[in-house]
Gaussian input, Z-matrix of N, CA and C with variables (Angstrom, degrees):
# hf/3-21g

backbone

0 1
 N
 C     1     B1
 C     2     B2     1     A1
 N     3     B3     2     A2     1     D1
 C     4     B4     3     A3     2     D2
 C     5     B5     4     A4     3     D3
 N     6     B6     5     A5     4     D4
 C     7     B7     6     A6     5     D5
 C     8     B8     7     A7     6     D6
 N     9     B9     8     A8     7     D7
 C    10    B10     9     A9     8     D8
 C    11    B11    10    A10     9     D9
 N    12    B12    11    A11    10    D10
 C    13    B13    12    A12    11    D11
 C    14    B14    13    A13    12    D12
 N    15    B15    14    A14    13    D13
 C    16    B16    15    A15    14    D14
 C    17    B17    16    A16    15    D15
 N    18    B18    17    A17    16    D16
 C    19    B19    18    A18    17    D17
 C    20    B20    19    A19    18    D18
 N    21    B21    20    A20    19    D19
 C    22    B22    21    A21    20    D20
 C    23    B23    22    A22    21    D21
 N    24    B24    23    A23    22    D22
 C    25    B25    24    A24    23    D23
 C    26    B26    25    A25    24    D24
 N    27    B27    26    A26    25    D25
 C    28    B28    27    A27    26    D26
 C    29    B29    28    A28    27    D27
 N    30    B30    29    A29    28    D28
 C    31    B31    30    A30    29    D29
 C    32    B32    31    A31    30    D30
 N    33    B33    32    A32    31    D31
 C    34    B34    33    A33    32    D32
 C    35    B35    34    A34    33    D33
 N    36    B36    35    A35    34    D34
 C    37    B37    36    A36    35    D35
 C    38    B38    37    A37    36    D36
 N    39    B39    38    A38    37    D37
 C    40    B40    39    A39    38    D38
 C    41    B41    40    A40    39    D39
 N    42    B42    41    A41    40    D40
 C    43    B43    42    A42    41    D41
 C    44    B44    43    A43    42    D42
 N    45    B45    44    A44    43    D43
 C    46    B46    45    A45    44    D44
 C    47    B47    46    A46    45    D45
 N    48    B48    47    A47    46    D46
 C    49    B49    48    A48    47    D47
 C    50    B50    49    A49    48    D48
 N    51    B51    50    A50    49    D49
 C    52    B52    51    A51    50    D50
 C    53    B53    52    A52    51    D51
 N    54    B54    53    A53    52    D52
 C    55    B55    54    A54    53    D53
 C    56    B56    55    A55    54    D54
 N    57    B57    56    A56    55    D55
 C    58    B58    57    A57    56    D56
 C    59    B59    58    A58    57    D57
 N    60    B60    59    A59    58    D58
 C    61    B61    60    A60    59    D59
 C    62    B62    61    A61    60    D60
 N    63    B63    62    A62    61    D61
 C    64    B64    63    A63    62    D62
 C    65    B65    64    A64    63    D63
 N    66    B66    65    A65    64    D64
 C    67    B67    66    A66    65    D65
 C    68    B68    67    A67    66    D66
 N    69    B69    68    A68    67    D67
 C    70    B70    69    A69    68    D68
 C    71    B71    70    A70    69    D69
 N    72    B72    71    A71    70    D70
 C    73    B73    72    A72    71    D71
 C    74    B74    73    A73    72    D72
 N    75    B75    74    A74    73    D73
 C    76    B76    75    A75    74    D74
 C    77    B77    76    A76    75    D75
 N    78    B78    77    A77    76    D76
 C    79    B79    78    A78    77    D77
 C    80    B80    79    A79    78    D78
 N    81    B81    80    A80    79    D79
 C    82    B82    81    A81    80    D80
 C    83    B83    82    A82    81    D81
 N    84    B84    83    A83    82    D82
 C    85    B85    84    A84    83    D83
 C    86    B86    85    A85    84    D84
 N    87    B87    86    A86    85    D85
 C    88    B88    87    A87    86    D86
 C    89    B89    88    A88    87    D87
 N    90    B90    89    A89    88    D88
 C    91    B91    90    A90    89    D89
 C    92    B92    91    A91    90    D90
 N    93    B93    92    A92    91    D91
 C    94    B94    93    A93    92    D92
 C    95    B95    94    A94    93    D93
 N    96    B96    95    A95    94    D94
 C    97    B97    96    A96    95    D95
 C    98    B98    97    A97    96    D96
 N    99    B99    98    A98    97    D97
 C   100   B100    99    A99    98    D98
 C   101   B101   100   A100    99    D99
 N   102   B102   101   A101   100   D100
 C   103   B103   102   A102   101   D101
 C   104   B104   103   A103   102   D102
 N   105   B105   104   A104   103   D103
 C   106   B106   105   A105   104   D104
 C   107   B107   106   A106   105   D105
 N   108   B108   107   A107   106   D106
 C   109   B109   108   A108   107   D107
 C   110   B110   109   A109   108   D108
 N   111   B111   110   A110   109   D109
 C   112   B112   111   A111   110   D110
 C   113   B113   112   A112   111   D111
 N   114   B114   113   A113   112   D112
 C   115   B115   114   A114   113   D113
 C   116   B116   115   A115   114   D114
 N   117   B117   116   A116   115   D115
 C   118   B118   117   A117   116   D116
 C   119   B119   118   A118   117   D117
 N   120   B120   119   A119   118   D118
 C   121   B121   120   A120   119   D119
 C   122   B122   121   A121   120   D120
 N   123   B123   122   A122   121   D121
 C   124   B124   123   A123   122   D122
 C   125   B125   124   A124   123   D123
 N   126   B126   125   A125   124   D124
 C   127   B127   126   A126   125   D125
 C   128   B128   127   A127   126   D126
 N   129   B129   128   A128   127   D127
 C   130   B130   129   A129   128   D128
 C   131   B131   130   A130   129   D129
 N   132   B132   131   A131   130   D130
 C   133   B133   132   A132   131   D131
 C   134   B134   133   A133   132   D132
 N   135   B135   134   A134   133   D133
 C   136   B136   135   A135   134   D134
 C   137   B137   136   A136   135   D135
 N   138   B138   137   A137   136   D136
 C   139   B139   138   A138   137   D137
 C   140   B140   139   A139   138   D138
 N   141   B141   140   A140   139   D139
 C   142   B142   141   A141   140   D140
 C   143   B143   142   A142   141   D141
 N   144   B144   143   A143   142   D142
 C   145   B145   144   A144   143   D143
 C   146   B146   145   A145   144   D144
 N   147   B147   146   A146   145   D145
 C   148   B148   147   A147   146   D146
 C   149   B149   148   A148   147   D147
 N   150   B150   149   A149   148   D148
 C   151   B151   150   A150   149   D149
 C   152   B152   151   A151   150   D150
 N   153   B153   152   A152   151   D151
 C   154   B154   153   A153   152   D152
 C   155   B155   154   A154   153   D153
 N   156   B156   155   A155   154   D154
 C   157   B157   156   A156   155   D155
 C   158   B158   157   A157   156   D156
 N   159   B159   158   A158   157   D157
 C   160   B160   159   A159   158   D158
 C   161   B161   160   A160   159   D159
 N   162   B162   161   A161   160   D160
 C   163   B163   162   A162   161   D161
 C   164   B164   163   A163   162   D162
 N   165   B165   164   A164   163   D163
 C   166   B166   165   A165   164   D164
 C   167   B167   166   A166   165   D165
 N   168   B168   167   A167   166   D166
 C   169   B169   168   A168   167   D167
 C   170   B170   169   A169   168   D168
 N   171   B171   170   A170   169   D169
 C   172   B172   171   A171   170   D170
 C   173   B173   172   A172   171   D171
 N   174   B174   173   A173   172   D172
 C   175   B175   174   A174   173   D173
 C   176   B176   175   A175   174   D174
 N   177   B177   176   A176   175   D175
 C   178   B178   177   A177   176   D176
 C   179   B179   178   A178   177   D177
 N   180   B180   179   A179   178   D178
 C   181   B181   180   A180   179   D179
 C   182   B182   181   A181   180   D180
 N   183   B183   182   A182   181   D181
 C   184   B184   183   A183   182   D182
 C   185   B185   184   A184   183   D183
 N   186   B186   185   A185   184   D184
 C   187   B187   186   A186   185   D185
 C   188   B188   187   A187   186   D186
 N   189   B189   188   A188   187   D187
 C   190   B190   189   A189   188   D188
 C   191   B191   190   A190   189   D189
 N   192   B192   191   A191   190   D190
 C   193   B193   192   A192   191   D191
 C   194   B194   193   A193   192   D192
 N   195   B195   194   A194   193   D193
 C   196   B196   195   A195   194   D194
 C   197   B197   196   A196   195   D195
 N   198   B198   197   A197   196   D196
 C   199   B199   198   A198   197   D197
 C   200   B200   199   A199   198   D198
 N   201   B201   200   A200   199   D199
 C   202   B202   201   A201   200   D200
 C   203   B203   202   A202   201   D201
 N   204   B204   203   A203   202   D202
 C   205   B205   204   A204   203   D203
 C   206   B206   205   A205   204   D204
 N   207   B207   206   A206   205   D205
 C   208   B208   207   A207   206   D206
 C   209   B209   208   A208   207   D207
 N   210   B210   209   A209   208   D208
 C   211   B211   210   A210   209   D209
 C   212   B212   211   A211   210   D210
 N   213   B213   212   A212   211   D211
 C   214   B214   213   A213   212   D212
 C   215   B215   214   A214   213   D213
 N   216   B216   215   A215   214   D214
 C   217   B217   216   A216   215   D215
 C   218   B218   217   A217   216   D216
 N   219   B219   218   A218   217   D217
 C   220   B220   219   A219   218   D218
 C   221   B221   220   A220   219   D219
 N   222   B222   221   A221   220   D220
 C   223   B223   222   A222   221   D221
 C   224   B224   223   A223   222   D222
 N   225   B225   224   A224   223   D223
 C   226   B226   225   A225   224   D224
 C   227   B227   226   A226   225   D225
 N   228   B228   227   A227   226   D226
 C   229   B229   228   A228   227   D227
 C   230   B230   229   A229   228   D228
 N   231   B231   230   A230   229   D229
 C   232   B232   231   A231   230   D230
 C   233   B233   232   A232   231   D231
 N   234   B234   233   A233   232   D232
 C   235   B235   234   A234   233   D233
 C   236   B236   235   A235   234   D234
 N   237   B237   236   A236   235   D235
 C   238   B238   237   A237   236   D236
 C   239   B239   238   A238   237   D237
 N   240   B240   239   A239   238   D238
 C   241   B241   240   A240   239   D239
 C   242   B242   241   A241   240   D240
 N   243   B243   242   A242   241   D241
 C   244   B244   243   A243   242   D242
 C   245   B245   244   A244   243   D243
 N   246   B246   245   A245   244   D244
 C   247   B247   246   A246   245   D245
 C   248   B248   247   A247   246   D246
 N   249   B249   248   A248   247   D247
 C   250   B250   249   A249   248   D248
 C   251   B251   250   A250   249   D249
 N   252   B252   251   A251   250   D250
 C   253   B253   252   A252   251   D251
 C   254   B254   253   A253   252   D252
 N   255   B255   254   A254   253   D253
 C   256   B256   255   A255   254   D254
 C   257   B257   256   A256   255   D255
 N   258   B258   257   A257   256   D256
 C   259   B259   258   A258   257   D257
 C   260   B260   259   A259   258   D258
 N   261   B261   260   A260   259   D259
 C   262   B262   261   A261   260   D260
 C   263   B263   262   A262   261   D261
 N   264   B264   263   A263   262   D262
 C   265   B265   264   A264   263   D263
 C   266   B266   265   A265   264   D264
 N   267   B267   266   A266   265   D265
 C   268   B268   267   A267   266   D266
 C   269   B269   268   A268   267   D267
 N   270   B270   269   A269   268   D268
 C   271   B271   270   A270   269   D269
 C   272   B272   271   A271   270   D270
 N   273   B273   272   A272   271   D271
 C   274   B274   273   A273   272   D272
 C   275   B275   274   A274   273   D273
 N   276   B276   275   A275   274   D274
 C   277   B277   276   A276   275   D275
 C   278   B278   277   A277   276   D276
 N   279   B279   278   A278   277   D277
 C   280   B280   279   A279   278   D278
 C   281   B281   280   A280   279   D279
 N   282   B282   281   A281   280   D280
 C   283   B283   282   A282   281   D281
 C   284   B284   283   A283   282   D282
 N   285   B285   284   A284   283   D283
 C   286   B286   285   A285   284   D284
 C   287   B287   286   A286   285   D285
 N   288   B288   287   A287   286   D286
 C   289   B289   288   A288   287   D287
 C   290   B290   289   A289   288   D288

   B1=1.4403
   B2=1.5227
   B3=1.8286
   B4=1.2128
   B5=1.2549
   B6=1.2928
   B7=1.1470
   B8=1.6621
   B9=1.4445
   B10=1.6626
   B11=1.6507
   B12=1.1193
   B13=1.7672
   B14=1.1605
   B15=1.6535
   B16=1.3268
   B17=1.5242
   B18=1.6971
   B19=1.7348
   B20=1.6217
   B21=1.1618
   B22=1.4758
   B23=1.6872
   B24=1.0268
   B25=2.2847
   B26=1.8853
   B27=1.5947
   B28=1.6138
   B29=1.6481
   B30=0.8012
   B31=1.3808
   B32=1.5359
   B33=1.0822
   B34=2.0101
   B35=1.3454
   B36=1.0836
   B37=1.7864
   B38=1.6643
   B39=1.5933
   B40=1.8416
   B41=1.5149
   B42=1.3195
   B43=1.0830
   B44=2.0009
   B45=1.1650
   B46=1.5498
   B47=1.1410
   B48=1.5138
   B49=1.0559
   B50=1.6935
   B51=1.3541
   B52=1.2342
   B53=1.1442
   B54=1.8692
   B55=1.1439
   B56=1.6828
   B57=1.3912
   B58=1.8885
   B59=1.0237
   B60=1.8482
   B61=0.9824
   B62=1.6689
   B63=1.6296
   B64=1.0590
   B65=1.0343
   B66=1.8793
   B67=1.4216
   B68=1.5109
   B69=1.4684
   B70=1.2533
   B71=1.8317
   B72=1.1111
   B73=1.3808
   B74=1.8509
   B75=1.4254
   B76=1.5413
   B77=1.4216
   B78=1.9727
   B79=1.4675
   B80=1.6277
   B81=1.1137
   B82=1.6520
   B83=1.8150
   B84=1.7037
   B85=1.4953
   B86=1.8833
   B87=1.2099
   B88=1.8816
   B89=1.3236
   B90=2.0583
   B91=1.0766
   B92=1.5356
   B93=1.8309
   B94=1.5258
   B95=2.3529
   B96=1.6078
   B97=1.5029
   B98=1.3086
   B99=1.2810
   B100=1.6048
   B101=1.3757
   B102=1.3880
   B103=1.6750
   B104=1.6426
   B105=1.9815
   B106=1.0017
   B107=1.6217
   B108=1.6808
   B109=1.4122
   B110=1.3522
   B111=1.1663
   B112=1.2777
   B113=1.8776
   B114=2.0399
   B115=1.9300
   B116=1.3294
   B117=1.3725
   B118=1.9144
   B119=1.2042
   B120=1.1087
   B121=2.0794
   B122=1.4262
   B123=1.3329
   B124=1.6734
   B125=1.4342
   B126=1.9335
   B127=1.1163
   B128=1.3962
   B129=1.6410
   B130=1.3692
   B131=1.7489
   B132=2.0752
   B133=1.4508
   B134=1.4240
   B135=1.2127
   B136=1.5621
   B137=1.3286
   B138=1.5059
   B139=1.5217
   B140=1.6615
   B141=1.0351
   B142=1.5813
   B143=1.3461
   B144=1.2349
   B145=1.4068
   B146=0.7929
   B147=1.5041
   B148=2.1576
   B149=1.3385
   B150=1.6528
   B151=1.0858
   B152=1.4272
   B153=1.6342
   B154=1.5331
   B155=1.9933
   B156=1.5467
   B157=1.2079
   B158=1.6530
   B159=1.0060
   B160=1.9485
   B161=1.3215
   B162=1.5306
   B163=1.6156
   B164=1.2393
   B165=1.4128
   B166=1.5397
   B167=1.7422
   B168=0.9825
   B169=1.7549
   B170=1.7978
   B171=1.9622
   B172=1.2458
   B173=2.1040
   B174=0.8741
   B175=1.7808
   B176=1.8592
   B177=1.3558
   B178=1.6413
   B179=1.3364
   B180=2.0521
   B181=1.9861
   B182=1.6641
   B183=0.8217
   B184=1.7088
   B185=1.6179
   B186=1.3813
   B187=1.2128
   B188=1.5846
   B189=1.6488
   B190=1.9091
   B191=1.8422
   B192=1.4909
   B193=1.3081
   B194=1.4577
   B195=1.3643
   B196=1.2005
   B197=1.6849
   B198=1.8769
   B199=1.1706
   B200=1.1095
   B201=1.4305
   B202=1.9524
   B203=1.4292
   B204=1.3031
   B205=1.4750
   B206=2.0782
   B207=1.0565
   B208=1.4515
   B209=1.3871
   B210=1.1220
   B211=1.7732
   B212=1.4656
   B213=1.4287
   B214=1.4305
   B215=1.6207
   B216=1.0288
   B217=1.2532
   B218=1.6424
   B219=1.3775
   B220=1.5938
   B221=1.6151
   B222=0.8889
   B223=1.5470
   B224=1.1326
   B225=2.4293
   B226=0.9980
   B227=1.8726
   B228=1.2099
   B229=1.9054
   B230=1.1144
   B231=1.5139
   B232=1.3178
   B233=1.4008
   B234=1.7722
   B235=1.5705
   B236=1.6252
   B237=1.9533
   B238=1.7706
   B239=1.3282
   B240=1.2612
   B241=1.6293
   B242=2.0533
   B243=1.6799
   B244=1.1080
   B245=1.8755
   B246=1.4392
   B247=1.7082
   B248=1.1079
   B249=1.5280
   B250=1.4372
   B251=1.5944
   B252=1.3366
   B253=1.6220
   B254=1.9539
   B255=1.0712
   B256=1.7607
   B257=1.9004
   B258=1.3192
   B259=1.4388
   B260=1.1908
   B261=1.5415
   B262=1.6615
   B263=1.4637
   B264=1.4653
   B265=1.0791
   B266=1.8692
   B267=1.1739
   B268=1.8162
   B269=1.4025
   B270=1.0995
   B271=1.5342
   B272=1.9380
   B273=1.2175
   B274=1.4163
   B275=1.2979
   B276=1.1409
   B277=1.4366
   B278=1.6842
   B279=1.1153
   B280=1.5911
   B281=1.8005
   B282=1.1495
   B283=1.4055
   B284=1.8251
   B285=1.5110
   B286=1.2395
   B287=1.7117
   B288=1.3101
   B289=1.6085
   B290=2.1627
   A1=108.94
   A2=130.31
   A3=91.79
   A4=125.00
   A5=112.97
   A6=132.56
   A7=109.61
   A8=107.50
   A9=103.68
   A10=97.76
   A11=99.60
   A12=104.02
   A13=123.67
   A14=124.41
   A15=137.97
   A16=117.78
   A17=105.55
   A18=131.80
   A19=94.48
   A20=104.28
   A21=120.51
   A22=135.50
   A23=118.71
   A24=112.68
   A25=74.07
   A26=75.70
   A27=86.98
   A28=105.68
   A29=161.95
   A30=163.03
   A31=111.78
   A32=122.32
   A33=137.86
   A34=117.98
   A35=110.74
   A36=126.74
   A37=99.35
   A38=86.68
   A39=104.85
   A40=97.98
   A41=132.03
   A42=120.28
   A43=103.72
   A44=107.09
   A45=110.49
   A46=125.01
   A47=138.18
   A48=136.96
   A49=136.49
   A50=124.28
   A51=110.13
   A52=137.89
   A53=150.68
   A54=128.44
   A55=98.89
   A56=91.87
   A57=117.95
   A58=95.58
   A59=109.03
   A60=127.96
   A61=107.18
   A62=124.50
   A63=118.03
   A64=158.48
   A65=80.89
   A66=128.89
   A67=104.08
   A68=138.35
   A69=142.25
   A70=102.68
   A71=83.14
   A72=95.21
   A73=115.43
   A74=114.00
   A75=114.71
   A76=98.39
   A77=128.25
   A78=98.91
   A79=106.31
   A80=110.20
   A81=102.55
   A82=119.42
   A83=87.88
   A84=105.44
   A85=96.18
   A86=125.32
   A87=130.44
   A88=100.61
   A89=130.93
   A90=114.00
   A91=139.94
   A92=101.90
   A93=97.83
   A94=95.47
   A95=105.27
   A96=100.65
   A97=124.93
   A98=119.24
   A99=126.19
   A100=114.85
   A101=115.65
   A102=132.88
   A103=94.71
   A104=103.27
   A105=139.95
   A106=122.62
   A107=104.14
   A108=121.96
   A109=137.91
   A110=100.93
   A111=104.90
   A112=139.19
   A113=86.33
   A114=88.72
   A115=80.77
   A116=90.35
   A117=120.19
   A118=120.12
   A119=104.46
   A120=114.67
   A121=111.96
   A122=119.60
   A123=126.88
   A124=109.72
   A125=133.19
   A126=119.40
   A127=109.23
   A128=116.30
   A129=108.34
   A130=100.53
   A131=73.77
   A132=99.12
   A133=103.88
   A134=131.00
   A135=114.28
   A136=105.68
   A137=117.60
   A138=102.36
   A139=111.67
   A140=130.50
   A141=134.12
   A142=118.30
   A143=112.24
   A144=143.49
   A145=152.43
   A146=105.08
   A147=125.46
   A148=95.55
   A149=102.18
   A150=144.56
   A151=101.07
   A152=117.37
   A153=91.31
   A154=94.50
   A155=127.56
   A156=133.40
   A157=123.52
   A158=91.30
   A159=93.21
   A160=131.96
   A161=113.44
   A162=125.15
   A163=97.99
   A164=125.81
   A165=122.30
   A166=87.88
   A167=119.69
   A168=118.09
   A169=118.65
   A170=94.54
   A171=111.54
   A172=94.01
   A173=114.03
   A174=130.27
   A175=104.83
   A176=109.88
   A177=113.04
   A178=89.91
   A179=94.36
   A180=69.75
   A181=147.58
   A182=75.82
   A183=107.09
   A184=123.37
   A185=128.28
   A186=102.81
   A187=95.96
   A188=105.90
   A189=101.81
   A190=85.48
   A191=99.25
   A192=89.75
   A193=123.53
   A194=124.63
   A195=113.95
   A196=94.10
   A197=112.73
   A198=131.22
   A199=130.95
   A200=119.59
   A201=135.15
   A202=107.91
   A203=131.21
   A204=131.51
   A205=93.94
   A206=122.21
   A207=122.10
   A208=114.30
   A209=107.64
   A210=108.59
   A211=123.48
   A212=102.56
   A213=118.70
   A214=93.47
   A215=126.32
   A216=159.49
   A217=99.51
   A218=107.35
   A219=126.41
   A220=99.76
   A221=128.12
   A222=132.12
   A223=121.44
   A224=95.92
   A225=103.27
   A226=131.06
   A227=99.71
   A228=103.61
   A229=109.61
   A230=118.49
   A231=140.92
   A232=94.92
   A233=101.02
   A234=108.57
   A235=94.14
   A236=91.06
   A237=90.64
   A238=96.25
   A239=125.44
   A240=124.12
   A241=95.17
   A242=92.36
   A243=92.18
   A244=106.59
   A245=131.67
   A246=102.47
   A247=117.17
   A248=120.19
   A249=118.82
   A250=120.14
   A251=103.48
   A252=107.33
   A253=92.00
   A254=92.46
   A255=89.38
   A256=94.50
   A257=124.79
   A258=105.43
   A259=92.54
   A260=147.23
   A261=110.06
   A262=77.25
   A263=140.63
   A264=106.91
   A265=132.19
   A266=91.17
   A267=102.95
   A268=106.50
   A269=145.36
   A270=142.65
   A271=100.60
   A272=118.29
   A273=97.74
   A274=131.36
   A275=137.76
   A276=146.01
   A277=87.54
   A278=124.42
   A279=123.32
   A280=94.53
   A281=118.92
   A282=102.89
   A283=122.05
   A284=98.53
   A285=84.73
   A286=95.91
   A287=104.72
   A288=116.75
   A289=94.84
   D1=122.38
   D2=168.86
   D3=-85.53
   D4=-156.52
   D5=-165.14
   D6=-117.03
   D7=126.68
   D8=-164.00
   D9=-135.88
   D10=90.72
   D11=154.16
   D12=4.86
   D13=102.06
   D14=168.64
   D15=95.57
   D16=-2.71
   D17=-169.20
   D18=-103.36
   D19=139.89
   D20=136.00
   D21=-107.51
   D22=148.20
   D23=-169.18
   D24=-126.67
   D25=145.31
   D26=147.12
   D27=-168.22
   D28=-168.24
   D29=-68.03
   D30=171.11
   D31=82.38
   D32=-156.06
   D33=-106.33
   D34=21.19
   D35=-162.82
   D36=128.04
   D37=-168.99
   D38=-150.12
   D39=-91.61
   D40=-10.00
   D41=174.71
   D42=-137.14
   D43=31.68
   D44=-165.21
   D45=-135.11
   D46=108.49
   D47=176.00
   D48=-95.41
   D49=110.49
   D50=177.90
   D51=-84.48
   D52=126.63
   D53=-176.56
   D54=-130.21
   D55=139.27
   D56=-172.94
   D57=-129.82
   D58=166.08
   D59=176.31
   D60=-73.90
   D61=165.44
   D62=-176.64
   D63=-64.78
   D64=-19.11
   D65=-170.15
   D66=-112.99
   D67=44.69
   D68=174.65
   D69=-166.29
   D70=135.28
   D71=172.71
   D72=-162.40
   D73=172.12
   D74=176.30
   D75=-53.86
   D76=-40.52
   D77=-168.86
   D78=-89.53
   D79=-15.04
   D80=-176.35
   D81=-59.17
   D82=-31.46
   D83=-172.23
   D84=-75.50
   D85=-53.93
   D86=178.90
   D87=-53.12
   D88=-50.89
   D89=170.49
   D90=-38.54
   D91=-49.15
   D92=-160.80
   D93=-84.15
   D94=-14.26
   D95=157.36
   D96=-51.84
   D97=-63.65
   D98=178.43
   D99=-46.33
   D100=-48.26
   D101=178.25
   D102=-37.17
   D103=-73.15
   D104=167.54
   D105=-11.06
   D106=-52.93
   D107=154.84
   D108=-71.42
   D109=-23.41
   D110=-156.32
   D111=82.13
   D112=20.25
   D113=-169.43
   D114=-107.29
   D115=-173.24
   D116=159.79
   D117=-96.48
   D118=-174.45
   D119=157.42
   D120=-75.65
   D121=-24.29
   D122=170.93
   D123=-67.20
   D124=-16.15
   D125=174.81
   D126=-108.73
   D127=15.47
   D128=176.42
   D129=-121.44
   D130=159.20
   D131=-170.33
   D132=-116.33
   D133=147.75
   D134=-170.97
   D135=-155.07
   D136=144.16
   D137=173.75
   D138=-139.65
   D139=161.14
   D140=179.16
   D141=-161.23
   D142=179.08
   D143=176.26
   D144=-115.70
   D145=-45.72
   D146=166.06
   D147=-120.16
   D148=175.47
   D149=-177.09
   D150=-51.10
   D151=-34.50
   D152=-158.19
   D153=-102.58
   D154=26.65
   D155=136.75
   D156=-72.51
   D157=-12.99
   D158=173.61
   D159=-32.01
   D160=-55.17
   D161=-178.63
   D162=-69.14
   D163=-36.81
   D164=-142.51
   D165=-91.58
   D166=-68.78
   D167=161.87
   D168=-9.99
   D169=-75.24
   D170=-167.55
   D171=-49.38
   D172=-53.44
   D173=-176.14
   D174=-41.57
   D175=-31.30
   D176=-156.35
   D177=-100.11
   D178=128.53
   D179=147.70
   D180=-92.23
   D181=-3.51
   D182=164.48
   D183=-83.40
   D184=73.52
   D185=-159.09
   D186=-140.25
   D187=138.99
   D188=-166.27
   D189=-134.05
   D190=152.15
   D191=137.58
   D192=-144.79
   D193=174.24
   D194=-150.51
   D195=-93.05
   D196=170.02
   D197=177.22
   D198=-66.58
   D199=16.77
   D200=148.14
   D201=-101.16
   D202=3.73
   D203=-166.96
   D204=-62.43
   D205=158.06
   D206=148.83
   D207=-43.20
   D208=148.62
   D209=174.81
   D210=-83.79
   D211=0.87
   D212=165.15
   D213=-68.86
   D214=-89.18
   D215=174.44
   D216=-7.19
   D217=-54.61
   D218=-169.91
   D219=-75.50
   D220=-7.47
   D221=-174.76
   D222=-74.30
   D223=-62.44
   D224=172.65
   D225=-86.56
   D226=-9.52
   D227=173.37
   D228=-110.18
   D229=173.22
   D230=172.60
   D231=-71.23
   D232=128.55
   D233=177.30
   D234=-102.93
   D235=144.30
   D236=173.49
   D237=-130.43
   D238=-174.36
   D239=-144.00
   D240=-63.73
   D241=-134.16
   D242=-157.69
   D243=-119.83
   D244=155.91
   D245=178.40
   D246=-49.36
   D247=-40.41
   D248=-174.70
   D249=-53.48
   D250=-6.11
   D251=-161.29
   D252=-111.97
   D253=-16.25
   D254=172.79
   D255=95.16
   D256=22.17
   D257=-151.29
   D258=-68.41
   D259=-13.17
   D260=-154.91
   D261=-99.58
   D262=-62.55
   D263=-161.34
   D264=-61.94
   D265=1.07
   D266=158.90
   D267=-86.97
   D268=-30.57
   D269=171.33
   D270=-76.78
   D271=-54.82
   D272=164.25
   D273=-72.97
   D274=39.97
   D275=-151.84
   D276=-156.25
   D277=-38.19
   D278=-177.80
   D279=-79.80
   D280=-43.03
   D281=-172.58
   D282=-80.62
   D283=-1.14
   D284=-151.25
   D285=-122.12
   D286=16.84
   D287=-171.12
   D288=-106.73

């Protein structure tokens, strides 16, 4: 992949690449929300799949991803079932009962 001045790429699915600026990302964008709100990372819940959910994950404290995520991905978070299984809305249904 090259490399383009002021961009970052990373890996968004199995055949998909995303590139952003350096200074934006899923968590930069949840950060200046929460600010925005008035929560923390202690009132967020977050979930993903690829690489380019990373910030937004790393940002939550709550953070899963489901059992199609990359296995990169699956390494570093708590894996919860699968979409077919409904897991996030069974993981949001555990937090919110």
């Amino acid at each position: 992949m090259p490399n383009i001045e002021g961009l970052k790429h990373f890996v968004s699915g199995a055949d998909w690449v995303d590139y952003a600026r350096t200074d934006v990302s899923k968590g930069t964008a949840l950060a200046d929300l929460l600010g925005n709100l008035g929560l923390t990372a202690n009132d967020c819940l977050a979930f993903g799949d690829q690489f380019n959910d990373k910030e937004m994950l790393d940002l939550c404290a709550h953070s899963f991803v489901t059992a199609e995520a990359s296995e990169g991905m699956r390494r570093l978070f708590p894996v919860i079932g699968s979409n077919e299984e409904g897991a996030v809305l069974k993981k949001i249904y555990e937090f919110i009962r």
